[in-house]
MIVEXTOR-100430 format. One record per residue (C-alpha): residue number from 0; x, z, y. Coordinates in steps of 0.2 Angstrom, whole numbers, plus 2048, in hexadecimal, padded with zeros to 3 digits. Each point is the difference from the previous one (the first is absolute). Layout:
<rec NUM, <X, Z, Y>>
...
END
This chain:
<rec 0, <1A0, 6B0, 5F7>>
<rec 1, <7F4, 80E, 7FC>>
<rec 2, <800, 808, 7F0>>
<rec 3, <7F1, 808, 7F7>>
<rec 4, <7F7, 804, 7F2>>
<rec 5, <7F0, 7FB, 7F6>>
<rec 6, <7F9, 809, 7F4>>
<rec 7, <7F5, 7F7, 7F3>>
<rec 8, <7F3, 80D, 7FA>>
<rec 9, <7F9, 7F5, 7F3>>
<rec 10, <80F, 800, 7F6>>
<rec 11, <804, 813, 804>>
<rec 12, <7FF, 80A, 7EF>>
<rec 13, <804, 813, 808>>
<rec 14, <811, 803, 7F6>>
<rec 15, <809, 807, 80E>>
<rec 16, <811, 7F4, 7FD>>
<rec 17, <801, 7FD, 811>>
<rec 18, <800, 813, 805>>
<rec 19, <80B, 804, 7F0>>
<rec 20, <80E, 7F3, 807>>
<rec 21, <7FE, 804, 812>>
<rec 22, <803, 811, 7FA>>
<rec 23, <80F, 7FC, 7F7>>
<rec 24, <806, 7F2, 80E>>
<rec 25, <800, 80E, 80E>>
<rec 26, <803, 810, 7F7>>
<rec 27, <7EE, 808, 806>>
<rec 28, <7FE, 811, 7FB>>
<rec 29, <7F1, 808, 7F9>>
<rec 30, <7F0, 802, 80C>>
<rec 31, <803, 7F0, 809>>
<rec 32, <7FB, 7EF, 7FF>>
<rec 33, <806, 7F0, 808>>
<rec 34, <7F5, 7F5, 7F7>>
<rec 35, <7F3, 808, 7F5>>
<rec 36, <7EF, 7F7, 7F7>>
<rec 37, <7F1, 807, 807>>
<rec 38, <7F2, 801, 7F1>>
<rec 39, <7EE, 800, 802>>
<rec 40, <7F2, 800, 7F6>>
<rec 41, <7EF, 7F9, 804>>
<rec 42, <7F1, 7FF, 7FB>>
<rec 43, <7F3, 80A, 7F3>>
<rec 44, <803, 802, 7F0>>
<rec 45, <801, 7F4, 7F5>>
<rec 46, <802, 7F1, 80C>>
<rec 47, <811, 807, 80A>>
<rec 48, <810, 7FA, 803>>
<rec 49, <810, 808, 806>>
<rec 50, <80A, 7F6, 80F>>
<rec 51, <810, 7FE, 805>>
<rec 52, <807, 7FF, 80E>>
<rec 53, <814, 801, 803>>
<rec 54, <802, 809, 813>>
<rec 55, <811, 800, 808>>
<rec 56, <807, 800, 811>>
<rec 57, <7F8, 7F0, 80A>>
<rec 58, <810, 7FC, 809>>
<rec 59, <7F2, 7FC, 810>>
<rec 60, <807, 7F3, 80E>>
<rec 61, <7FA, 80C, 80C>>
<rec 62, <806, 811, 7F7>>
<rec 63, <7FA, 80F, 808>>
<rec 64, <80D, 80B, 7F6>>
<rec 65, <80C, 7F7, 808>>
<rec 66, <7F8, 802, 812>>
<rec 67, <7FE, 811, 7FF>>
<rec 68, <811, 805, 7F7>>
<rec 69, <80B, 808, 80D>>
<rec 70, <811, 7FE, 7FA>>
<rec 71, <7FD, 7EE, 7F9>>
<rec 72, <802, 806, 7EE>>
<rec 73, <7F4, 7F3, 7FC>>
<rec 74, <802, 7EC, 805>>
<rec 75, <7FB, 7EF, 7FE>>
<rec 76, <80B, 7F4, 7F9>>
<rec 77, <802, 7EC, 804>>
<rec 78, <7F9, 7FE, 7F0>>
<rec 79, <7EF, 80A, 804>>
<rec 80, <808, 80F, 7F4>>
<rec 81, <7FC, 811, 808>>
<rec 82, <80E, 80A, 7F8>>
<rec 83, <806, 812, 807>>
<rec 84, <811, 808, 802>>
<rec 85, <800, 813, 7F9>>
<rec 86, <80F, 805, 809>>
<rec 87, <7F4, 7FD, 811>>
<rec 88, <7F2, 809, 7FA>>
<rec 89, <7FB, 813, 806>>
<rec 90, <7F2, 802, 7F4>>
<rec 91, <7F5, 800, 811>>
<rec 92, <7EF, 7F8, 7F4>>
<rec 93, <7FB, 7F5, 80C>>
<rec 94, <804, 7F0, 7F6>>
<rec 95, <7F2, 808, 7F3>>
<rec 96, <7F2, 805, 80C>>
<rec 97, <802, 7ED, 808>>
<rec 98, <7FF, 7F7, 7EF>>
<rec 99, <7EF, 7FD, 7FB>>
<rec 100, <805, 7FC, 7ED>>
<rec 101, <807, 811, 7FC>>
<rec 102, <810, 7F6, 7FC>>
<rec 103, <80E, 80D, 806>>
<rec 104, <805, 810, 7FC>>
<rec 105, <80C, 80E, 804>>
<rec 106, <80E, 802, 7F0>>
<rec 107, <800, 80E, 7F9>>
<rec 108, <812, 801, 7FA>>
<rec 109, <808, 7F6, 813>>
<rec 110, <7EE, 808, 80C>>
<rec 111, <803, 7ED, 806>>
<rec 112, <7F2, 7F5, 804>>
<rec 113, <7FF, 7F1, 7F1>>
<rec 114, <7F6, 7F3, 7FB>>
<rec 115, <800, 7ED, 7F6>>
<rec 116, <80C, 7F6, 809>>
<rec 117, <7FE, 7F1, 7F7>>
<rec 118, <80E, 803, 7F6>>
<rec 119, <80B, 7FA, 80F>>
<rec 120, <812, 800, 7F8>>
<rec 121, <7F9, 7F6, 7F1>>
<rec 122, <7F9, 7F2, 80E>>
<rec 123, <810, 7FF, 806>>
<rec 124, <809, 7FB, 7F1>>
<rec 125, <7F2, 7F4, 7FA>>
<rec 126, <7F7, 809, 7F4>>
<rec 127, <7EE, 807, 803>>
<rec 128, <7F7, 812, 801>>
<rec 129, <802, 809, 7F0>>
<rec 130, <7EE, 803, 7FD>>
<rec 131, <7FD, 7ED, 802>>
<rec 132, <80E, 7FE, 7F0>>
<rec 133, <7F6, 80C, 7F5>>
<rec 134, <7ED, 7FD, 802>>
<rec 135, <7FE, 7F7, 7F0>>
<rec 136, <7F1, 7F7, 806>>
<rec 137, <807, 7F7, 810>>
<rec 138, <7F3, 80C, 80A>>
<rec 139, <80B, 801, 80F>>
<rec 140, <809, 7F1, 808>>
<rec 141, <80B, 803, 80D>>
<rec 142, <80B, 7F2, 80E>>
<rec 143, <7FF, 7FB, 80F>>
<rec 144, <7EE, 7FA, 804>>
<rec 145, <807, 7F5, 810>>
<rec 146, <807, 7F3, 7F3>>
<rec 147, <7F5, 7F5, 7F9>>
<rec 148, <809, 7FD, 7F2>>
<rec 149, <800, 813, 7F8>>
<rec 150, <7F2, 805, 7F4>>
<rec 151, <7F9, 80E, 80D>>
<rec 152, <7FE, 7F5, 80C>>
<rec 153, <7F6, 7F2, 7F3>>
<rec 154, <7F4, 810, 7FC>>
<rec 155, <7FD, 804, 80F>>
<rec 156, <7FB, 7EF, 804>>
<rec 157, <7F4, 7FC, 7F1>>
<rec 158, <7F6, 810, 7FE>>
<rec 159, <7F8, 80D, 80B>>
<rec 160, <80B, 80E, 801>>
<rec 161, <7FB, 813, 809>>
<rec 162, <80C, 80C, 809>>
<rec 163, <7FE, 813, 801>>
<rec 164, <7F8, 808, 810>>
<rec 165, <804, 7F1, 809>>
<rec 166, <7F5, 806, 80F>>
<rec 167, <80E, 80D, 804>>
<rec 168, <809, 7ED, 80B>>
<rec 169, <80F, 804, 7F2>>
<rec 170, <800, 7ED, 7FA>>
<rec 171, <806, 809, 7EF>>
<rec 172, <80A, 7F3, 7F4>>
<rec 173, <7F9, 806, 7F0>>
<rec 174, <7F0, 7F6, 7FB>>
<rec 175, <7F5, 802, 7EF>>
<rec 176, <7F8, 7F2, 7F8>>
<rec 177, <7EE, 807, 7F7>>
<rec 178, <801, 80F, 809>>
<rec 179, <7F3, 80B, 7FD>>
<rec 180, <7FA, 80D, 810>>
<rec 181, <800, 80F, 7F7>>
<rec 182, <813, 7FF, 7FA>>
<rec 183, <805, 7FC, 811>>
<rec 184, <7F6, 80A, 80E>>
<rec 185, <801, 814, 7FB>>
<rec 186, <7F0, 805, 807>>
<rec 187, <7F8, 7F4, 7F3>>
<rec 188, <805, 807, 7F1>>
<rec 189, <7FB, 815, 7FB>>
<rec 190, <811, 80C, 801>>
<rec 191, <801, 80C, 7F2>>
<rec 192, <807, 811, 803>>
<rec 193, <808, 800, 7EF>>
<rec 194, <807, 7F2, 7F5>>
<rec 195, <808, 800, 7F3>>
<rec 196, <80C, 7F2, 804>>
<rec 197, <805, 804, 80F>>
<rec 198, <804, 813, 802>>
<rec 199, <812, 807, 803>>
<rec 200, <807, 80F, 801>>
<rec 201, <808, 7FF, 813>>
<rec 202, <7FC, 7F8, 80E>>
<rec 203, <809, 7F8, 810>>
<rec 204, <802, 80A, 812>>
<rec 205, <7F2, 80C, 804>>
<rec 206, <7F6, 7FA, 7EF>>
<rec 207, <80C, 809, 7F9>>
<rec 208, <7F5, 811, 7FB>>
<rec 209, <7F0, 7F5, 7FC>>
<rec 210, <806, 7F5, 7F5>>
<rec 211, <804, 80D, 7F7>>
<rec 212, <7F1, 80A, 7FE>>
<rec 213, <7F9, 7EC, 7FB>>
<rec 214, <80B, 802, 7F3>>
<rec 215, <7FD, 811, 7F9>>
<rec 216, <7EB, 7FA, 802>>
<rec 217, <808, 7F2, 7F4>>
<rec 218, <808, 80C, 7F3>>
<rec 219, <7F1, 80A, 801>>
<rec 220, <7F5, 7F1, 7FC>>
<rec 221, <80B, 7FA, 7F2>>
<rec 222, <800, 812, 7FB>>
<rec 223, <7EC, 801, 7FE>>
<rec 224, <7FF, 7EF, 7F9>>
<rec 225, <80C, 806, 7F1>>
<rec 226, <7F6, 810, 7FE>>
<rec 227, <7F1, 7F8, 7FE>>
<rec 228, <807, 7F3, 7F3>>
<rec 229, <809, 80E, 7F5>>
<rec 230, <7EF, 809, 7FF>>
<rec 231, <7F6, 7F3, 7FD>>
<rec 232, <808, 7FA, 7F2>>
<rec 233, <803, 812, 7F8>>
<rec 234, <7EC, 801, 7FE>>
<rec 235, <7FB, 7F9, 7EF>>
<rec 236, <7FA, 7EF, 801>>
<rec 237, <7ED, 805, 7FA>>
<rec 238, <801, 80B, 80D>>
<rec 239, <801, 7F7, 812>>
<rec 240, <7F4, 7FA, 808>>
<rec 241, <7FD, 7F0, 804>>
<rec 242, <808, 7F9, 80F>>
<rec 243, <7FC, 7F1, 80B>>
<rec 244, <80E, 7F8, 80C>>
<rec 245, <7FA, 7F7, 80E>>
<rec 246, <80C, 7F6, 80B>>
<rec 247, <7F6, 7FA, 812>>
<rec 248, <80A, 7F5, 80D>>
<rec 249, <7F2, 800, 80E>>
<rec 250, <80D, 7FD, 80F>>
<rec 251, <812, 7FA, 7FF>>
<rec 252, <80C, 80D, 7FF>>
<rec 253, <815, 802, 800>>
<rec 254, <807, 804, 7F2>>
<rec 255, <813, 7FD, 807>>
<rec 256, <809, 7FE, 810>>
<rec 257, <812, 808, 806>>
<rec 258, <7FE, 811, 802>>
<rec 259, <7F5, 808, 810>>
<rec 260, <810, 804, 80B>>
<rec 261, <7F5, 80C, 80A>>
<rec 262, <802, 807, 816>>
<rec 263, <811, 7F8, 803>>
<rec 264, <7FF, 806, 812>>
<rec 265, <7FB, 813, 7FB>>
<rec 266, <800, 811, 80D>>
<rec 267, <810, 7FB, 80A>>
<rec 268, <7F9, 7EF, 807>>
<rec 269, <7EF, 80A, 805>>
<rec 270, <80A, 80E, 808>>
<rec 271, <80B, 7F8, 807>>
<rec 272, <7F1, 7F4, 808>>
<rec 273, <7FB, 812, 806>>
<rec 274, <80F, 806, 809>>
<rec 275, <805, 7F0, 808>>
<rec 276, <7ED, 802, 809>>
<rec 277, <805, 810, 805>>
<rec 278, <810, 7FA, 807>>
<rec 279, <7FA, 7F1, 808>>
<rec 280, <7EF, 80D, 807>>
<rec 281, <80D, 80C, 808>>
<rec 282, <803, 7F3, 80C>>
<rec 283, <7F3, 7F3, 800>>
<rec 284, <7F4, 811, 807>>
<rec 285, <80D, 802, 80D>>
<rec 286, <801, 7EF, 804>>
<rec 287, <7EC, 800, 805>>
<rec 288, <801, 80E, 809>>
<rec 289, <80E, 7F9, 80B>>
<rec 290, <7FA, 7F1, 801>>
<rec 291, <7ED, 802, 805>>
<rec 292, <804, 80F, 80B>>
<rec 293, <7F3, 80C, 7F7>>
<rec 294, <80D, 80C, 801>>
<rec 295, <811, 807, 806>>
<rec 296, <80D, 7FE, 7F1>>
<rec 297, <80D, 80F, 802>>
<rec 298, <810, 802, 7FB>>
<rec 299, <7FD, 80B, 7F0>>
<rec 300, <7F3, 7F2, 7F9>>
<rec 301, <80C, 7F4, 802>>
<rec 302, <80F, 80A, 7F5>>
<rec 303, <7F2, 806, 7F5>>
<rec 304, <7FA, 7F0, 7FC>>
<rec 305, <80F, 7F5, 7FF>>
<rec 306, <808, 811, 7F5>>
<rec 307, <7F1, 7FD, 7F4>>
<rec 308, <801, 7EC, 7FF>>
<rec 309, <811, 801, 7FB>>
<rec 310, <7FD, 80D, 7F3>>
<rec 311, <7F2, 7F8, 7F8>>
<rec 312, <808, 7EF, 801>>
<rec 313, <811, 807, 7F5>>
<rec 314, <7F4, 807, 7F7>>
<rec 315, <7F7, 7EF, 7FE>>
<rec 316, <811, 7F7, 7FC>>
<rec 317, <802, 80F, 7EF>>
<rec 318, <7F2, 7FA, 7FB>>
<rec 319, <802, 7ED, 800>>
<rec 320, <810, 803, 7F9>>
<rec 321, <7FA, 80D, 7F1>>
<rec 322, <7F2, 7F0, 7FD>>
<rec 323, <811, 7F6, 7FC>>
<rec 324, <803, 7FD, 7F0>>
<rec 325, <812, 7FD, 806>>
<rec 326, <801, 80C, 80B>>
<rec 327, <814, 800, 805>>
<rec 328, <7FB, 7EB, 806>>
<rec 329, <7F6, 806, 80F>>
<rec 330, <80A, 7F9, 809>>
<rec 331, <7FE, 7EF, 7F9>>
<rec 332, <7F3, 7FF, 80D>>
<rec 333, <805, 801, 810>>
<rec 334, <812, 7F6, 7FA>>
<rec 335, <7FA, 7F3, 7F6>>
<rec 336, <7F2, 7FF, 808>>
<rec 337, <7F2, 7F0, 7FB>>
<rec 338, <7F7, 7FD, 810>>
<rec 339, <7ED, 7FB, 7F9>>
<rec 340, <7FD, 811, 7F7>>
<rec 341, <7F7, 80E, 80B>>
<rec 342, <80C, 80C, 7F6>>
<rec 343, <80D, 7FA, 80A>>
<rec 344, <7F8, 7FF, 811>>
<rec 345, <7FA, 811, 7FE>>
<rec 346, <80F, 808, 7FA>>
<rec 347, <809, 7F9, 813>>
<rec 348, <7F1, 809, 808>>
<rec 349, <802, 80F, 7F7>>
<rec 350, <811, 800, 804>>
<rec 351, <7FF, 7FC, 814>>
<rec 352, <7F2, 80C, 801>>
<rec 353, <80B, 80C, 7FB>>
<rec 354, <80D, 7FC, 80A>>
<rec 355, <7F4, 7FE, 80F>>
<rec 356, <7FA, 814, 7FA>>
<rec 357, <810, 807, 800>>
<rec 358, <805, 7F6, 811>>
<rec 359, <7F2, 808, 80A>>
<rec 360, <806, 813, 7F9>>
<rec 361, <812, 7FC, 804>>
<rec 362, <7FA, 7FB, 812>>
<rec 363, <7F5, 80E, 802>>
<rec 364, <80E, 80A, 7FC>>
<rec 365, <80F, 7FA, 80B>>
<rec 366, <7F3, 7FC, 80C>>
<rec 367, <7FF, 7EB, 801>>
<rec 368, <7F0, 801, 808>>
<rec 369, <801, 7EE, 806>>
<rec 370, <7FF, 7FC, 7EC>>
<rec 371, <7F4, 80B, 7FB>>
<rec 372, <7F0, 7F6, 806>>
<rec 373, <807, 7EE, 7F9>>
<rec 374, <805, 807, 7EF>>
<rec 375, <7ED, 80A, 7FE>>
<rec 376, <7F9, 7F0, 803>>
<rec 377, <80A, 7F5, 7F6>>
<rec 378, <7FE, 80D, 7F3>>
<rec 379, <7ED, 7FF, 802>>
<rec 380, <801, 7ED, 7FB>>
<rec 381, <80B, 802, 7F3>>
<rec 382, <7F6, 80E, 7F9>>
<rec 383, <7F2, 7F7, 801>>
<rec 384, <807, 7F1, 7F4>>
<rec 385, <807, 80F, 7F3>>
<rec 386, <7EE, 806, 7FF>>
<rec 387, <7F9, 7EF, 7FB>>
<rec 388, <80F, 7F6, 7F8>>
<rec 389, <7F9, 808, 7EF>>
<rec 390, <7F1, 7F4, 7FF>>
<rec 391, <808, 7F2, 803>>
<rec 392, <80D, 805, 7EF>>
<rec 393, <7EF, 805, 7F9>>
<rec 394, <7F8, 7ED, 806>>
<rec 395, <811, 7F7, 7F7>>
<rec 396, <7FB, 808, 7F0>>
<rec 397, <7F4, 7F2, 7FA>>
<rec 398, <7FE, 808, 7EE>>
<rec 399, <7F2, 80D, 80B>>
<rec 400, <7F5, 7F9, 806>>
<rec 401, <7F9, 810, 809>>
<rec 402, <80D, 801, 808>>
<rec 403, <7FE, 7EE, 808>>
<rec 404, <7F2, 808, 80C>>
<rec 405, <805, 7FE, 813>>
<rec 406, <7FA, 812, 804>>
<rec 407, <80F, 806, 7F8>>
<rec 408, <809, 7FF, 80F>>
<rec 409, <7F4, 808, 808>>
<rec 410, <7FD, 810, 7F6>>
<rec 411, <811, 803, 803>>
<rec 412, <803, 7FF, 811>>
<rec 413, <7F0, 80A, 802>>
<rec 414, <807, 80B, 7F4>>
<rec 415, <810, 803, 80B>>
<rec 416, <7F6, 808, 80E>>
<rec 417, <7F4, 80B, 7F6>>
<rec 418, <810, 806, 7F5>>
<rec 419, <80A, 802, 813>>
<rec 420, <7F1, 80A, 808>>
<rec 421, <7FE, 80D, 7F1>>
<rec 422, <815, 801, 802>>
<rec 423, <800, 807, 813>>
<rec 424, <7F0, 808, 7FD>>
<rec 425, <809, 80D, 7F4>>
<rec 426, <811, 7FD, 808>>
<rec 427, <7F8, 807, 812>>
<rec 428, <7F5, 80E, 7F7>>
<rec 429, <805, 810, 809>>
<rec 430, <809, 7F7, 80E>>
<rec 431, <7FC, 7FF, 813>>
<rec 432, <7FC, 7EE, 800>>
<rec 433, <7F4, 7FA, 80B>>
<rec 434, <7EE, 802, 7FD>>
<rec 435, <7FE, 7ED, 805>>
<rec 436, <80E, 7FB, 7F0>>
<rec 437, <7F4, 80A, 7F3>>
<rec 438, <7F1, 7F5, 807>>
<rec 439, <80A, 7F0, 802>>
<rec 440, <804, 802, 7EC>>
<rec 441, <7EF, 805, 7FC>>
<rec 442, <7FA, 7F0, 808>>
<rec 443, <80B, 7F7, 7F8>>
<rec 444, <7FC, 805, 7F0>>
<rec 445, <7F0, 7FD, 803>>
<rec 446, <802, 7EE, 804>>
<rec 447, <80D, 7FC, 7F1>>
<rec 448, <7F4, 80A, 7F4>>
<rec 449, <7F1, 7F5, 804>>
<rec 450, <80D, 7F0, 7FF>>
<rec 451, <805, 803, 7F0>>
<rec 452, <7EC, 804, 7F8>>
<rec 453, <7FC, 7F0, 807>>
<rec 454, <80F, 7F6, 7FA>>
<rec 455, <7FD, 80A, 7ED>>
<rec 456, <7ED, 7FA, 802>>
<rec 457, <806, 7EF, 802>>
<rec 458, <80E, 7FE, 7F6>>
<rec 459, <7F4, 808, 7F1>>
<rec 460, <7F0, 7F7, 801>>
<rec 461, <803, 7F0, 807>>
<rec 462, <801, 7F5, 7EF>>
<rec 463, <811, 7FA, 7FA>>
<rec 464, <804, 7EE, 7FC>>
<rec 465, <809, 804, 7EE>>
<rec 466, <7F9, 80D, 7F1>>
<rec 467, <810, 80B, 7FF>>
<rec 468, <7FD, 806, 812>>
<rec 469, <7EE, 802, 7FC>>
<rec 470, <805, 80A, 7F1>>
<rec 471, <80D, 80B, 80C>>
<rec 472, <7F2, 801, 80D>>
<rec 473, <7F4, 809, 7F1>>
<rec 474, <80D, 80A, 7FA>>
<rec 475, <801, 809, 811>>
<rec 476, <7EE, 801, 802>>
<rec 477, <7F9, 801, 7EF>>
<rec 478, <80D, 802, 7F2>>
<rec 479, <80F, 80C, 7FD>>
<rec 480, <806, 803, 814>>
<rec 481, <7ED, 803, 808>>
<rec 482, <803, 812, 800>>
<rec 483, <810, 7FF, 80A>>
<rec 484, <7FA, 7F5, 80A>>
<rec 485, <7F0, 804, 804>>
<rec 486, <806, 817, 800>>
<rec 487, <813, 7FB, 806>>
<rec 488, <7FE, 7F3, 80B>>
<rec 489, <7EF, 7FF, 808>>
<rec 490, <7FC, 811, 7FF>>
<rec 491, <811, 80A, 802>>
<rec 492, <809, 7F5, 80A>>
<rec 493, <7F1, 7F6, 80B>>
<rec 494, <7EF, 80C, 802>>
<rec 495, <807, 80F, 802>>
<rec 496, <80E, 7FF, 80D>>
<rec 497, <7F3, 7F6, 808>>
<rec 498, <7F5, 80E, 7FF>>
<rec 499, <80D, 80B, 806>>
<rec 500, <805, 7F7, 80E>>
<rec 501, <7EE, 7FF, 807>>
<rec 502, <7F8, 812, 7FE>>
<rec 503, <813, 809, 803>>
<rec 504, <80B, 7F6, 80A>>
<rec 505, <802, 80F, 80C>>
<rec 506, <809, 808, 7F0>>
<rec 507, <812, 7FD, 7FD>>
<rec 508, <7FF, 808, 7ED>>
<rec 509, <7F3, 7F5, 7FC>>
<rec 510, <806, 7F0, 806>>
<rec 511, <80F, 808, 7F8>>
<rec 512, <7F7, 7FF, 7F2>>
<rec 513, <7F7, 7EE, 802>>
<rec 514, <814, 7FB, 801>>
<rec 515, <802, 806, 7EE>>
<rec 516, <7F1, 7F8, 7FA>>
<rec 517, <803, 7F0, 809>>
<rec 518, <812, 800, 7F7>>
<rec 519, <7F8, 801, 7EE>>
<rec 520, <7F6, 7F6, 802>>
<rec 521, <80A, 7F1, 806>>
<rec 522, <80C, 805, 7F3>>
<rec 523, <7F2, 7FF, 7F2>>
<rec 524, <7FA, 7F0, 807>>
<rec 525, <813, 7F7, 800>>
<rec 526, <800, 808, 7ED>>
<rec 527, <7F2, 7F5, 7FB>>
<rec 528, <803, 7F2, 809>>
<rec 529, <810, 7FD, 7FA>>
<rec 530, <7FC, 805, 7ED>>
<rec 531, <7EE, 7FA, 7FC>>
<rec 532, <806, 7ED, 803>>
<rec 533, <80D, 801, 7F3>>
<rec 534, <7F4, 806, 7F2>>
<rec 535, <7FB, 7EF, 800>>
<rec 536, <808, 7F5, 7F1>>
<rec 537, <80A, 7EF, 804>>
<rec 538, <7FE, 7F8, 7F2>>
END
C-alpha cells in the first residue's frame, strides 16, 4: 500500500478550496500554508494564460525531512504517509532546508515543525484528504497507487504524468497530469518583490522583521495607487489627458505562491559554525604540532588550548540551542536520538569533546599524566569530526543545492586550523613561548590559507550541475554578497594575513593581527555560505 496524490491541472480552476478546507481541517493559522495553488501567468498580452498548479508536501518514499530530522518528529507510515508528531519536535528547521517543495513550516502559534500529512486521521477511518472532498472539479484524486483497482492508480496508468524536482532521488508521490514547467520548477517563472495577493503582515522565524517591511512596501503601494485614483478623478473630465494602458507579458511571471518564508537558519547557525572551528582548531593545531614533531607542545598550550575548546564549544551549544525554536527540547536530541541525521551524530561529538576537554584539565590538574597523551589524542579525532560534521547536516539538506558541494567538508576542516592558528597567535601574544611556536603557527597558516583559496577557486568556478547553485554561485561573485566576499573574505580574511605572514612573521603584533583578520574573515565567509543558498525559492 502506497498512498499519493495526482493532481489534474487540466481541470484545476485556481479557487483555492482545497487550501480554504485544509485550513479549516487542520486549524492553520495565518502565514502558512499546507497546501496552497501556485498561480502563473504566461505569455504576452493578449495571448496569456494563467496556471495552476496545486503544491503540497510530496509525501517522498525516500523523504529527506524525515532523514535528517533528529528527534524522529517526522515518519513514514506502512501506508507511504509521511506524517509528524509535534510533541517530538524542537523547532530545529532541518526538515524545511531538506524539503525541496517548500512543503513545511515552523507554526507560529506551537514553533513546531508542520506540514500536509495526508489528512492521516481521516485515512484511518475511511474517508479521504479534506481537500480532495472540496475541489469541486475532481482535480486532485487521492488512494493507494499500489492497488490497481483505485482511480489514482488507473490515471497513473493511462496518461503521462510529471513529478516535481524528481532529480533530488526523493521518488515524490504527488504527480501532475498537463503540467506545465513554469508552474512547477521556480527558476522558470520571474519572482515579484511585491504582490498584491500574497503579502502578510508577519512573517515565520527570522522572516519575521522582513516580512514586515514587505508588508508596509504593500500599504504604501495601495496607498499611492489610491492617491493617484482620487486625483484623477477630481480633475474635470475635459481636462485629463489622454491615457494609454498597455499590459506586456514578454516572460512568465508569479503572480501567487505561499509566502517567501525567508533565512530559516539565520546569525546563530553561522556563529556557531564559527565557534565550533575555533574549538575544534584549539586542538586540532596542537594535535599537528605533536604529531609531526615540528615542535615541543608544553604544558601551558595544552591548558590554554583545551580551556579555549571547551569555552567556545559551550558557547557553540548556546547558539544551537537559541537557533531552537523549541529551545527547552534540546535535549530531544541526544535522548531521543534518530540515528541518520548529522544533527544527532554531531550533537554526541560535541558532547564527548567536551568531556574529553574537560578530562585532559582535570588530569592536568591532579596530575594523571598517564591520561593526558590518550585523551589529547582522542580529543584530536573527535575534534576533527566536530569541525566537519556540519557539512554532512548541510549535504542532508536536499532543498540546497549549494550546499550539496563536496568541498563543504573541506572548507571547514581547513577552517578549523586557520581559526585555531589566529586563537594561540593572540592567546601567546606577550608570553615567553618559543620562538619556534610563533613560526610553527605562521607556517601553519600559511598552508591552511592557501588550502582554503584553492578550495574557494574550486568550489566557485567549477560549473554546477543544477541552476539554483548556479544562481548562489553568482550571487556570491556577482550579485548582492560580492562585496563581502570578495572585501571580507578574500581580502580581509585570505590576502592580507597572508601578507602578513610573509613580509612580518618575525612580529608577534602582526601576526597578532593576521589572527584577527583571519577570524573575520572566516566568520564572513561561514555568514554567506550558510545565507546565500537559502535565498533561493523552493517552489
Amino acid at each position: 500500500m502506497k498512498y499519493g496524490f495526482v493532481i489534474d491541472n487540466r481541470k484545476c480552476i485556481g479557487c483555492h478550496a482545497c487550501t480554504t478546507a485544509c485550513k479549516a481541517e487542520h486549524e492553520v493559522p495565518v502565514g502558512v500554508n499546507r497546501t496552497w495553488v501556485k498561480q502563473v501567468e504566461k505569455g504576452e498580452f493578449p495571448d496569456t494564460r494563467r496556471l495552476f498548479s496545486v503544491m503540497r508536501c510530496n509525501h517522498c518514499t525516500d523523504a529527506p525531512c524525515v532523514t535528517i530530522c533528529p528527534t524522529e518528529a517526522l515518519f513514514i507510515r506502512e501506508d507511504g504517509i509521511v506524517d509528524f508528531d509535534k510533541d517530538r519536535c524542537i523547532g530545529c528547521k532541518s526538515c524545511m532546508q531538506a524539503c525541496p517543495y517548500d512543503a513545511l513550516y515552523i507554526d507560529p502559534e506551537t514553533h513546531t515543525a508542520a506540514k500536509c500529512n495526508y489528512c492521516a486521521h481521516r485515512i484511518d477511518v475511511g474517508l479521504e484528504p479534506a481537500c480532495v472532498n472540496v475541489c469541486p472539479e475532481h482535480a486532485i484524486i487521492s488512494g493507494d497507487m499500489e492497488n490497481p483497482e483505485t482511480e489514482i492508480a488507473q490515471l497513473l496508468s493511462r496518461h503521462p504524468v510529471t513529478a516535481r524536482k524528481a532529480e533530488k532521488g526523493t521518488n515524490p508521490n504527488l504527480f501532475y497530469i498537463d503540467a506545465d514547467e513554469a508552474s512547477l520548477v521556480p527558476a522558470a517563472s520571474e519572482k515579484l518583490d511585491v504582490s498584491l495577493w500574497s503579502s502578510q503582515s508577519h512573517g515565520v522565524g527570522h522572516f519575521a522583521k522582513e516580512a514586515e517591511k514587505l508588508a508596509n512596501t504593500n500599504v504604501d503601494l495601495l496607498g499611492e495607487l489610491y492617491k493617484f485614483k482620487h486625483e484623477t478623478e477630481s480633475v474635470p473630465p475635459t481636462q485629463k489627458a489622454p491615457r494609454t494602458v498597455q499590459v506586456v507579458m514578454d516572460q512568465t511571471k508569479e503572480v501567487y505562491n505561499t509566502p517567501d518564508k525567508g533565512i530559516l537558519w539565520g546569525w546563530e547557525v553561522s556563529a556557531y559554525v564559527w565557534t565550533k572551528a575555533i574549538s575544534a582548531g584549539a586542538i586540532l593545531v596542537l594535535v599537528l604540532a605533536l604529531l609531526t614533531g615540528s615542535i615541543e607542545t608544553t604544558s601551558f598550550l595544552w591548558a590554554a588550548g583545551s580551556i579555549v575548546g571547551l569555552v567556545f564549544l559551550t558557547l557553540t551549544g548556546a547558539l544551537l540551542v537559541k537557533d531552537l525554536d523549541q529551545p527547552f527540547r534540546f535535549a530531544y536530541v541526544l535522548l531521543r536520538p534518530h540515528w541518520s541525521s548529522w544533527l544527532v551524530k554531531g550533537g554526541y561529538a560535541i558532547t564527548i569533546y567536551g568531556g574529553l576537554l574537560a578530562l585532559i584539565l582535570a588530569a592536568m590538574y591532579f596530575e594523571w599524566t598517564a591520561l593526558i597523551y590518550p585523551a589529547f589524542i582522542a580529543a584530536g579525532v573527535i575534534a576533527s569530526i566536530v569541525a566537519i560534521y556540519t557539512a554532512f547536516l548541510f549535504a542532508q539538506a536536499k532543498g540546497r543545492d549549494f550546499w550539496q558541494s563536496p568541498t563543504m567538508a573541506i572548507h571547514m576542516f581547513v577552517h578549523s586550523f586557520m581559526a585555531g592558528v589566529a586563537v594561540y597567535l593572540l592567546i601567546t601574544l606577550g608570553t615567553t613561548t618559543e620562538p619556534s611556536w610563533q613560526q610553527f603557527l605562521v607556517k601553519t597558516g600559511m598552508i591552511a590559507i592557501f588550502i582554503n583559496l584553492f578550495t574557494l577557486g574550486m568550489d566557485l568556478s567549477i560549473t554546477h550541475p543544477t541552476q539554483d547553485a548556479k544562481e548562489v554561485v553568482n550571487m556570491i561573485l556577482k550579485g548582492r554578497y560580492k562585496t563581502m566576499f570578495w572585501i571580507g573574505t578574500i581580502l580581509i580574511g585570505n590576502v592580507l594575513p597572508l601578507l602578513l605572514f610573509f613580509t612580518a612573521s618575525d612580529s608577534s603584533m602582526l601576526c597578532a593581527l593576521a589572527g584577527i583578520l583571519t577570524l573575520v574573515g572566516v566568520y564572513i565567509n561561514n555568514h554567506i555560505w550558510v545565507e546565500a543558498p537559502q535565498r533561493i525559492a523552493l517552489s
